[in-house]
C-alpha positions as CSV (number, residue, x, y, z in Angstrom):
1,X,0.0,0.0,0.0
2,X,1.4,3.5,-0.9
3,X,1.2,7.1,0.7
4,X,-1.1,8.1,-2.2
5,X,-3.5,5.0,-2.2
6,X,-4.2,5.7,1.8
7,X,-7.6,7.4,2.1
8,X,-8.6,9.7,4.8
9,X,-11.3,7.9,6.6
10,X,-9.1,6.9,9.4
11,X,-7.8,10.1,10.2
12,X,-11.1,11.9,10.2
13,X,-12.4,8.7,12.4
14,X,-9.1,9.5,14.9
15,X,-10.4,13.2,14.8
16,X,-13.8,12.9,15.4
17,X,-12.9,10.4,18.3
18,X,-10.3,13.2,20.1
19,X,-13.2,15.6,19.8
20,X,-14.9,13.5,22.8
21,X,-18.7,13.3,23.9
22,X,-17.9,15.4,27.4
23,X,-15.8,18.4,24.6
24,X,-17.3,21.4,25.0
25,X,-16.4,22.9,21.7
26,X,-18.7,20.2,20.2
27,X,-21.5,21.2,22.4
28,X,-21.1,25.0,21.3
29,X,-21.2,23.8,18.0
30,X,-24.5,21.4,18.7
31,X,-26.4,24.1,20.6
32,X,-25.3,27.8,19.6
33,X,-28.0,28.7,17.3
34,X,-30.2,27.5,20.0
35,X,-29.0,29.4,23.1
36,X,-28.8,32.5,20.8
37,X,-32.4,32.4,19.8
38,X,-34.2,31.3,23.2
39,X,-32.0,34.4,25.0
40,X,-33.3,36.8,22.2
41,X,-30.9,39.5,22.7
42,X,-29.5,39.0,26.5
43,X,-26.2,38.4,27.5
44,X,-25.2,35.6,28.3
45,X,-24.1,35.3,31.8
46,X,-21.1,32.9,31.7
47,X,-20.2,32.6,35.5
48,X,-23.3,31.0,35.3
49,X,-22.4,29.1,31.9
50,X,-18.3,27.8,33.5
51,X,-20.5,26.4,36.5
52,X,-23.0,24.5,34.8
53,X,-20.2,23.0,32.6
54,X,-18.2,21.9,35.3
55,X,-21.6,20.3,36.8
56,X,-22.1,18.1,33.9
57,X,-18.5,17.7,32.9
58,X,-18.0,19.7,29.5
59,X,-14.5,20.5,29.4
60,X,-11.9,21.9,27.0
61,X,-9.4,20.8,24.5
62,X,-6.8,19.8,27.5
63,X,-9.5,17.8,29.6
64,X,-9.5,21.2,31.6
65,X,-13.6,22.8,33.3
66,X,-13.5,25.8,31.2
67,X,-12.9,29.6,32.7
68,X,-15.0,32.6,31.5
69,X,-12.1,33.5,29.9
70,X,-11.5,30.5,28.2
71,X,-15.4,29.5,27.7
72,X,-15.9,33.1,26.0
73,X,-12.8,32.7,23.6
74,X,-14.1,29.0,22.9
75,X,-17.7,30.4,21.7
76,X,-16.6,33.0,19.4
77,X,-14.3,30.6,17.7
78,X,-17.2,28.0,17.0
79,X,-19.5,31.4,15.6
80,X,-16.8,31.8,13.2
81,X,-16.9,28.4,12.3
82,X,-20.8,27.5,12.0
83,X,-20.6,31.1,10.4
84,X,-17.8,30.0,7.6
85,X,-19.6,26.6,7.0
86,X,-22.9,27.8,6.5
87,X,-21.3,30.4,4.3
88,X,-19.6,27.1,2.1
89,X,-23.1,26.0,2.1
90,X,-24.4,28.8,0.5
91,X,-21.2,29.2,-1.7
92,X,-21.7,25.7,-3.0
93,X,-25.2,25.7,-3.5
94,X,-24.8,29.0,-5.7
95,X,-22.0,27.3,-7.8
96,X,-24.0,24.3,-8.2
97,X,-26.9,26.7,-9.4
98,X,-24.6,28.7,-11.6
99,X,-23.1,25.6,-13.4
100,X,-26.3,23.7,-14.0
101,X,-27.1,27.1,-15.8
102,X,-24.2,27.1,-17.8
103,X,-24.8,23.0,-18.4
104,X,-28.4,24.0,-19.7
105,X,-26.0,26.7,-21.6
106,X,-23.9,24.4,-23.1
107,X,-26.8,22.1,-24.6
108,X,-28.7,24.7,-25.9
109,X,-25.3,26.3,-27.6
110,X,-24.3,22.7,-29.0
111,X,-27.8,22.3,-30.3
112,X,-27.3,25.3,-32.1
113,X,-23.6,24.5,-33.7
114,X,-24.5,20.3,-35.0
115,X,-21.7,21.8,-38.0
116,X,-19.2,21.7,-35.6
117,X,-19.9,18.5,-33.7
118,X,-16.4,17.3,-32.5
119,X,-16.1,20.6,-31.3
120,X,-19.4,21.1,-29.4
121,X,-18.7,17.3,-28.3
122,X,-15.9,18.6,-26.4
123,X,-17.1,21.8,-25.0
124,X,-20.6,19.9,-23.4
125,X,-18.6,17.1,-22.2
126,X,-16.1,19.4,-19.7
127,X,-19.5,21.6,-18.7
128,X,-21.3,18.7,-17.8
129,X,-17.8,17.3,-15.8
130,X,-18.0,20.5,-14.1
131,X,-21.8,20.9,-13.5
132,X,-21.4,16.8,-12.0
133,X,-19.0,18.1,-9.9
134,X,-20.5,21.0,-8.6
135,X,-23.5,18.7,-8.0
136,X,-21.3,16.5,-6.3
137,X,-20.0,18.9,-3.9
138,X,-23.4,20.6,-3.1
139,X,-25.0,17.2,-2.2
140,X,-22.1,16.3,0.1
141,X,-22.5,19.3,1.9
142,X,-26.2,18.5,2.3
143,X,-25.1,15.5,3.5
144,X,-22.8,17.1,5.8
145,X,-25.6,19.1,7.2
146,X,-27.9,16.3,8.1
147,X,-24.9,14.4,9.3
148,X,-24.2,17.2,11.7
149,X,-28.5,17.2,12.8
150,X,-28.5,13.4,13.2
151,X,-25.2,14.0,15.5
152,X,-26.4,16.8,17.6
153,X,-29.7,14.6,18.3
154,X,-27.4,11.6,19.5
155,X,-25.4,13.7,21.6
156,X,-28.4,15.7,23.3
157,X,-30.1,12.1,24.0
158,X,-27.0,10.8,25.4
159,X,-26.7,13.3,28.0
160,X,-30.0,13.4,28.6
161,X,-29.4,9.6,29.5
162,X,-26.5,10.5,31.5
163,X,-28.1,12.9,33.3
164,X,-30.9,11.0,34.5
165,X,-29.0,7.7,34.9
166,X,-26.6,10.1,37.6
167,X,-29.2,12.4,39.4
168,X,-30.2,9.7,41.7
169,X,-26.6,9.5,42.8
170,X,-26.2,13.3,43.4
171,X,-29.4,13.4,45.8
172,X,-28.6,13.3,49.1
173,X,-31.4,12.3,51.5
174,X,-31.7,15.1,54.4
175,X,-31.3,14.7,58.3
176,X,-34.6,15.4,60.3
177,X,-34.9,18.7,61.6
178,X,-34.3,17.2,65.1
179,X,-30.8,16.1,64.1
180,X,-29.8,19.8,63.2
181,X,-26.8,21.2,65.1
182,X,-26.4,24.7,65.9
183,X,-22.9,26.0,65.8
184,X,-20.9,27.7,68.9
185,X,-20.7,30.9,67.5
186,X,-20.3,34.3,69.5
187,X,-22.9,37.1,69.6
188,X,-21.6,39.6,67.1
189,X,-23.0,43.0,66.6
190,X,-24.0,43.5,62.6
191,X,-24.2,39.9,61.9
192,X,-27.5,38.3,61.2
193,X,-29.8,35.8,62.1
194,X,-29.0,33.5,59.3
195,X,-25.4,33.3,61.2
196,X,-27.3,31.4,63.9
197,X,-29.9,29.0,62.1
198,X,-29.2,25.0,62.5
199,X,-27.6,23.5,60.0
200,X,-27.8,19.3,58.8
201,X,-24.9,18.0,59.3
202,X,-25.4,14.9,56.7
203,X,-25.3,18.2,54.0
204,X,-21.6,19.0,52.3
205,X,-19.9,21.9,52.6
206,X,-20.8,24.4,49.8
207,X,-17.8,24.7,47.1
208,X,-16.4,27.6,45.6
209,X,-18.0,27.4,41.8
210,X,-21.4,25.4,42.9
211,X,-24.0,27.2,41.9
212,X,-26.5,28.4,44.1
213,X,-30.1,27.3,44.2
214,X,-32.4,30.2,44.6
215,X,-30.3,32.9,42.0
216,X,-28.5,31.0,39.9
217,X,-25.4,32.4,40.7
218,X,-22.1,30.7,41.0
219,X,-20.2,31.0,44.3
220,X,-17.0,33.4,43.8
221,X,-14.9,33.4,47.4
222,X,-13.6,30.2,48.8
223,X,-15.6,27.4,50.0
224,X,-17.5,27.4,53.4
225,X,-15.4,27.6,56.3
226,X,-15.4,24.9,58.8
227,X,-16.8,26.5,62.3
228,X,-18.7,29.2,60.3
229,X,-22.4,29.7,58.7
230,X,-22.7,28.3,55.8
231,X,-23.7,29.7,52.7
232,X,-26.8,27.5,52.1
233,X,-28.5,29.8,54.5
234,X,-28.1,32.6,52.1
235,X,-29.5,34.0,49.0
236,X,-26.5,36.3,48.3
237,X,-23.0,35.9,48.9
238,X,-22.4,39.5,50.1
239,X,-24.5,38.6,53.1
240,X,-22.4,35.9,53.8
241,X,-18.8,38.0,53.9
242,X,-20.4,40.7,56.2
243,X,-21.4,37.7,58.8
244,X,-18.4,35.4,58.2
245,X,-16.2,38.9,58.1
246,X,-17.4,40.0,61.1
247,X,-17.2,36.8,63.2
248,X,-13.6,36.2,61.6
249,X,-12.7,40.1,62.8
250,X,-14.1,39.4,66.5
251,X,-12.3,36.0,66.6
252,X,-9.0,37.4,65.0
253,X,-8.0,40.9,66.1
254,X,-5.0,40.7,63.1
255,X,-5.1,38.5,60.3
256,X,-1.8,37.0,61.2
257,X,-3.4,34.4,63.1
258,X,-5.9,33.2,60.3
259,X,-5.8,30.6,58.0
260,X,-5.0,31.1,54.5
261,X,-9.0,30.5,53.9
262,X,-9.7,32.9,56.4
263,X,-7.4,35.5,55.1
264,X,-8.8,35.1,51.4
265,X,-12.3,35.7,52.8
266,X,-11.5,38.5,54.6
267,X,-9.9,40.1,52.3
268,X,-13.3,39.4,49.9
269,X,-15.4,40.9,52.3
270,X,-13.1,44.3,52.9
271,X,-13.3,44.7,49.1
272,X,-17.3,43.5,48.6
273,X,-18.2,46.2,51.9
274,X,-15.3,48.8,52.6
275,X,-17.4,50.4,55.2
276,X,-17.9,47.4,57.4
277,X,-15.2,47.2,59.5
């Protein structure tokens, strides 16, 4: 077998298999149109976006959760792309058009010159070569096209599947009320009542990135911090810092005796309410 007489159906089989059901690139390219059309205008809010990919483990082209950075880069590359293959689409279709005109052309012109037969032999043979081809390529991106639909169906009923197979596992059953704890926590002037409320003890500590419940919202700064409220008693994370900052200030005159966790959320809640402390 020689270099030449190799095809190209194994390397467009190795491609297609690197791309990976979990890449996110393919599920900008599946869904773009889509998101664009049901958000109508809005931005899109890609905290929110980076979060939800993490969730359901889209990643990038190292294996990586996507940043905003990254995750916006990623989306205006694929835009560019569906936009320069539905432009080939419409390049082909319009050559394909133009040379079955020019076929139709070439008949008619033949018709008209039976005199000079070898010669309108020749000249309707390479139009109609180059009107098949042109008719060739247009129905191959067609197929291309549907090929693409067909794929975008598989991959949105494959996670689908995943999804539902896995949300049993994510559930966690909760404690009865009665099995709440209350943490030891000081009386702090400024800090609320959410501070105080029991907590379930079976529950996991919320994580930097989750995204919360009752807004939407992904969580910016740090992960809860063992011996202090946690965030799933609050609707906004600037709440939190002002209680968490002001318990960590009464506990810690100087930030020299805080963890580095402590110190990062301190420093998050200085900058989120200068005038608190």
């Amino acid at each position: 077998m020689t270099a030449t007489s190799i095809g190209i159906e194994g390397a467009l089989e190795a491609l297609e298999k690197a791309s990976g059901a979990k890449s996110l690139r393919a599920w900008m390219e599946t869904h773009q149109d889509e998101l664009l059309k049901a958000l109508d205008g809005r931005r899109l809010n890609w905290t929110a976006l980076c979060a939800w990919f993490a969730e359901v483990g889209l990643t990038n082209a190292k294996g990586e959760a996507p940043s905003v950075g990254c995750a916006k880069l990623l989306w205006n590359r694929v835009g560019k792309t569906l936009e320069a293959r539905r432009q080939r689409h419409i390049e082909a279709s319009a050559a394909a058009d133009r040379l079955a005109e020019e076929k139709r052309a070439a008949r008619e012109a033949v018709k008209e010159q039976q005199g000079e037969e070898e010669a309108g032999d020749a000249a309707l043979r390479l139009r109609m070569e180059q009107a098949d081809r042109a008719e060739r390529y247009a129905t191959s991106m067609r197929e291309e096209v549907r090929g693409a639909h067909v794929k975008a169906a598989a991959q949105r009923q494959e996670r689908a599947n995943q999804q539902a197979a896995t949300a049993p596992e994510r559930e966690i059953e909760p404690s009865d009320p009665s099995e709440f704890i209350t943490l030891d926590l000081p009386v702090v002037k400024g800090v609320s009542d959410r501070a105080y409320l029991p907590v379930d003890p079976k529950l996991p500590p919320v994580r930097k990135g989750e995204v919360n419940r009752i807004t939407g919202i992904a969580w910016r700064y740090g992960d809860d911090l063992p011996g202090y409220p946690s965030k799933r008693n609050y609707e906004y994370e600037r709440e939190w810092l002002r209680d968490v900052g002001l318990l960590l200030r009464h506990r810690h005159p100087t930030n020299l005796t805080m963890t580095p966790e402590e110190k990062f959320v301190m420093r998050s809640a200085k900058s989120r309410i200068p005038n608190l402390y």
